[in-house]
C-alpha positions as a Markdown table, in Angstrom:
| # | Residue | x | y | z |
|---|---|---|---|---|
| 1 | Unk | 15.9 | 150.8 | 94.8 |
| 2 | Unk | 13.3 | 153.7 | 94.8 |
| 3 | Unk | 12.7 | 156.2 | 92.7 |
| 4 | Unk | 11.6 | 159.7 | 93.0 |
| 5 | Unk | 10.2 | 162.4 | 90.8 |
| 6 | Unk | 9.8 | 164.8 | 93.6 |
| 7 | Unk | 12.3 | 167.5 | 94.1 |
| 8 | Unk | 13.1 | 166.8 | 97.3 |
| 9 | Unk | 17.0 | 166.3 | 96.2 |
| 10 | Unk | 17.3 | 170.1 | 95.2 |
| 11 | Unk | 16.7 | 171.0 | 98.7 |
| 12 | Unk | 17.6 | 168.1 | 100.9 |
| 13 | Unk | 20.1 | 165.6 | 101.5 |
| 14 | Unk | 22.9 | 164.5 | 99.3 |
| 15 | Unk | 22.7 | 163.8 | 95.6 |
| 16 | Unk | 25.2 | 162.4 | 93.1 |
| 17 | Unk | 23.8 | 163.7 | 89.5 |
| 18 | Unk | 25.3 | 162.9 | 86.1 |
| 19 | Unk | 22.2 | 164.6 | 83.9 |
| 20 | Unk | 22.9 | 167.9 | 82.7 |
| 21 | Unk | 19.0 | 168.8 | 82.7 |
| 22 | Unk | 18.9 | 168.6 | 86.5 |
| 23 | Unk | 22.3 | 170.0 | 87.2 |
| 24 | Unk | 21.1 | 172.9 | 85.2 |
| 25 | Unk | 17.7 | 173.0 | 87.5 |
| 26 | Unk | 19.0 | 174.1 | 90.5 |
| 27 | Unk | 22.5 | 175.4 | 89.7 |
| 28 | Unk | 23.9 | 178.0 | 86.9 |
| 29 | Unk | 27.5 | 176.7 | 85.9 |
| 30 | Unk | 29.0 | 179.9 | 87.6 |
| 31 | Unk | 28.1 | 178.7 | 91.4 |
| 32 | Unk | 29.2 | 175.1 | 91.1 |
| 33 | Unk | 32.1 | 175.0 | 93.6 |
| 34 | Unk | 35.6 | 173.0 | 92.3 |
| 35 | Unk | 36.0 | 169.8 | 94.8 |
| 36 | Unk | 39.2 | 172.0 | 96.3 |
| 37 | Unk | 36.3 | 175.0 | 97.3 |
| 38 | Unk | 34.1 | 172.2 | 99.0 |
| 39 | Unk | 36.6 | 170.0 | 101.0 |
| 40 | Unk | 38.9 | 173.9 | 102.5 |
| 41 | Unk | 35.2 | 174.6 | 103.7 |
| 42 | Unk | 34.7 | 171.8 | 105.9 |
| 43 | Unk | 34.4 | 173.0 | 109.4 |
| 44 | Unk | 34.2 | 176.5 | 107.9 |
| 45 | Unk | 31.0 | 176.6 | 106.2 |
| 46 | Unk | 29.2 | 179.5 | 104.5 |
| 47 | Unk | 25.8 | 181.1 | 105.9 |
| 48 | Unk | 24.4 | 181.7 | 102.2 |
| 49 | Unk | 24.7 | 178.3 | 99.7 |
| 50 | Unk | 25.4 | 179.8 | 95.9 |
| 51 | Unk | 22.5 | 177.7 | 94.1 |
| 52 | Unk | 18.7 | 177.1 | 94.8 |
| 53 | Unk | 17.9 | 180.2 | 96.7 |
| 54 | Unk | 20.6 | 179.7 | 99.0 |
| 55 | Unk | 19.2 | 175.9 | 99.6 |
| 56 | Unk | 21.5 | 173.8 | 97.5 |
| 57 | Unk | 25.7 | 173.6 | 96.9 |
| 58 | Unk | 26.6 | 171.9 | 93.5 |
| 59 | Unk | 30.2 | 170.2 | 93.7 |
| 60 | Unk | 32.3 | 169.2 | 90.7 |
| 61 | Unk | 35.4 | 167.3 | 90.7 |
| 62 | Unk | 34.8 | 164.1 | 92.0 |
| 63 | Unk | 35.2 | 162.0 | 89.1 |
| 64 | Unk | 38.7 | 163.3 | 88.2 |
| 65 | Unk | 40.2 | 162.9 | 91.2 |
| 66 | Unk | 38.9 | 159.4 | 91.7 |
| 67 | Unk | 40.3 | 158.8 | 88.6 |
| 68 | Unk | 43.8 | 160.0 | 89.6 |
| 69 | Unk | 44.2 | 157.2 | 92.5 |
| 70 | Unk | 44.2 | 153.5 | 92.2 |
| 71 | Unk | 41.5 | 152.3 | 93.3 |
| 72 | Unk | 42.6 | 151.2 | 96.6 |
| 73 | Unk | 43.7 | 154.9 | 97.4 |
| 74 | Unk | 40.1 | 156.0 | 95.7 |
| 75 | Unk | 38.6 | 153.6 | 98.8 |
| 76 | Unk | 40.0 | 155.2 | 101.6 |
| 77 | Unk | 40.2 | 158.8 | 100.2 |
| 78 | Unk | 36.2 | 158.7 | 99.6 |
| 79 | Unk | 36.1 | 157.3 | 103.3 |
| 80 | Unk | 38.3 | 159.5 | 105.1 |
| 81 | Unk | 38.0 | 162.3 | 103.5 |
| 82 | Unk | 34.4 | 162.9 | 101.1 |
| 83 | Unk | 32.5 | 161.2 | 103.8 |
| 84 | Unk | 33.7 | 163.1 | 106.9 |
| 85 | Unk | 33.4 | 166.5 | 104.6 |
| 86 | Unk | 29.8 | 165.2 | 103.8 |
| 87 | Unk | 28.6 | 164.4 | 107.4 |
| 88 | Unk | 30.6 | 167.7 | 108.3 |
| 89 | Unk | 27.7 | 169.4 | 105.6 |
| 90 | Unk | 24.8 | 167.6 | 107.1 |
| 91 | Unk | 26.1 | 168.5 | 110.6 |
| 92 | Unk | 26.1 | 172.0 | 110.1 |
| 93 | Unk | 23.1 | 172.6 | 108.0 |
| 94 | Unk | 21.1 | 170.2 | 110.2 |
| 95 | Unk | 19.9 | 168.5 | 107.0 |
| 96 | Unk | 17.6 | 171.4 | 105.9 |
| 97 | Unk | 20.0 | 172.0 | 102.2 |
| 98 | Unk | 21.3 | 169.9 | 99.4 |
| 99 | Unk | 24.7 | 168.7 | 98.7 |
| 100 | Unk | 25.0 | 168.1 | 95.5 |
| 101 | Unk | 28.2 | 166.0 | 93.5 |
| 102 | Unk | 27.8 | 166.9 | 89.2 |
| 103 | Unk | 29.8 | 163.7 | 87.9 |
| 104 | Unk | 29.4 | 164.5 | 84.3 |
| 105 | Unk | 30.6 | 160.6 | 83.2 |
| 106 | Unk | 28.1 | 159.1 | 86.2 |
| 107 | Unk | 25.7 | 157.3 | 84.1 |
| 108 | Unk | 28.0 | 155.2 | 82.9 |
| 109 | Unk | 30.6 | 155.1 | 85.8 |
| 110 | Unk | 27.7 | 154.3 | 88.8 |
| 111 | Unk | 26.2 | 150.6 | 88.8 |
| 112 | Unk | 23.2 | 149.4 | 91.0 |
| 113 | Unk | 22.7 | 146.1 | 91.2 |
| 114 | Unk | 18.7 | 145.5 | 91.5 |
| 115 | Unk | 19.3 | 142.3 | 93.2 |
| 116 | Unk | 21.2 | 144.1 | 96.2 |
| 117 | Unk | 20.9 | 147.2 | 96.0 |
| 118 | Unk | 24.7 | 147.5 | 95.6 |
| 119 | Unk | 26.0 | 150.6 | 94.1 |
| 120 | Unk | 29.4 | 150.6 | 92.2 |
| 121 | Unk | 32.0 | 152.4 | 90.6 |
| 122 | Unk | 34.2 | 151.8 | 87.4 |
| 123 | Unk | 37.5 | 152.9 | 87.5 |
| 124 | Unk | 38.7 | 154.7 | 84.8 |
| 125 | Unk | 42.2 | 153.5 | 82.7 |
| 126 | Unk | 44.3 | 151.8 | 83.7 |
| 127 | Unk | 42.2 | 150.6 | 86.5 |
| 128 | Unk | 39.1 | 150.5 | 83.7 |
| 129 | Unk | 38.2 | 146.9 | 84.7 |
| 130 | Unk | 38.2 | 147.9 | 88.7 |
| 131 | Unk | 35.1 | 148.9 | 90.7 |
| 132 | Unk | 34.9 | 150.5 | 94.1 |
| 133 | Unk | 32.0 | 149.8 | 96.7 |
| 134 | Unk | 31.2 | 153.3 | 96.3 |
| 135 | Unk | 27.8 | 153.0 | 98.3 |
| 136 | Unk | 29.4 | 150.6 | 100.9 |
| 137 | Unk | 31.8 | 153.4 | 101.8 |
| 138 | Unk | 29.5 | 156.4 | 101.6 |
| 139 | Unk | 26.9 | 155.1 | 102.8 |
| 140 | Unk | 26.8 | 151.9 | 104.4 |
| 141 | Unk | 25.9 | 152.6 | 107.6 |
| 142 | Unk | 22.7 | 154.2 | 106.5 |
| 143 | Unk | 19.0 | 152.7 | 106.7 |
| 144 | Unk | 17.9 | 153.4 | 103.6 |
| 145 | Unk | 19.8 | 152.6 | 100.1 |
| 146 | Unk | 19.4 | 155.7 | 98.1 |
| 147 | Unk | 16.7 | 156.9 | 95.3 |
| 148 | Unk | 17.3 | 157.1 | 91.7 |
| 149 | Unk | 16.3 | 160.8 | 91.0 |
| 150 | Unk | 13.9 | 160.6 | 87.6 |
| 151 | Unk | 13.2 | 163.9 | 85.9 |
| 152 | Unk | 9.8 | 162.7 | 84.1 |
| 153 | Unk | 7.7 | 159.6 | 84.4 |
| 154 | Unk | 9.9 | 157.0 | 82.0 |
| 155 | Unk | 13.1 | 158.5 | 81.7 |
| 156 | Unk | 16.6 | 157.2 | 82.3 |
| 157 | Unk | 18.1 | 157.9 | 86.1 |
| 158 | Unk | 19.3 | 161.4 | 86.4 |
| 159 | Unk | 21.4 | 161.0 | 89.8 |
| 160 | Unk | 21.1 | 159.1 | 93.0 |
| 161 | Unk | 19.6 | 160.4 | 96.2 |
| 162 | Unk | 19.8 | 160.1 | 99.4 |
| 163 | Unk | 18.4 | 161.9 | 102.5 |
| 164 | Unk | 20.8 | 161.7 | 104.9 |
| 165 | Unk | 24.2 | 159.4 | 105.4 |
| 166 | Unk | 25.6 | 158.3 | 108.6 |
């Protein structure tokens, strides 16, 4: 997996970030849409983004509601319904902005496996000992696996990135 200590996650592509530090550099906490805000806009999407000079739209909520579905249910909703809203994004802003998901608990939810490249999530109770093929189902089809977004030279991963899903 690369990483990258450019910015080119706050104004491109998809990002799932879990570091408060970069959530907090391109987003206040007032224009971070609810999950509910993000999936009614699909297919109705606004001209002006609320965060990074109208480049970037921070999403929260992901987490919980994965957390309220077995993990079966958590498979087919991120499928059906996260994916098609995220290609829905891409589609309409041709690529040129960010999408960005804040999953406060990611660190220690998301999983890459170096050998693979595989990218995981655990479940949270009861399904705590559960994982879903969380890059498998967002991003499968894609060339590239995704960056880990690094803040500084030596730190811990502060998100994943990646360019552009199919």
């Amino acid at each position: 997996m690369r990483q990258t200590l450019d910015t080119v996650w706050q104004r491109r592509g998809t990002s799932w970030i879990w570091d408060e530090e970069a959530r907090n550099q391109v987003c206040k906490a007032r224009e971070v849409w609810s999950l509910r805000q993000f999936l009614r806009a699909v297919s109705h999407w606004p001209e002006d983004l609320p965060s990074n000079d109208n480049s970037t739209l921070v999403v929260a909520g992901l987490e919980g509601c994965l957390d309220l579905l077995t993990p079966e249910d958590a498979e087919l909703w991120l499928s059906d319904v996260i994916k098609d809203a995220i290609l829905s994004f891409q589609s309409h802003y041709e690529g040129e902005v960010a999408l960005i998901f804040w999953l406060p608990s990611g660190q220690g939810r998301i999983k890459v496996n170096p050998a693979t490249e595989a990218v995981t999530w655990r479940c949270a109770a009861p399904h705590g000992q559960e994982t879903l093929d969380f890059g498998r189902v967002l991003w499968g089809e894609a060339l590239d696996y995704p960056q880990e977004v690094l803040l500084r030279e030596g730190a811990k991963p502060a998100g994943l990135f990646h360019l552009r899903i199919t």
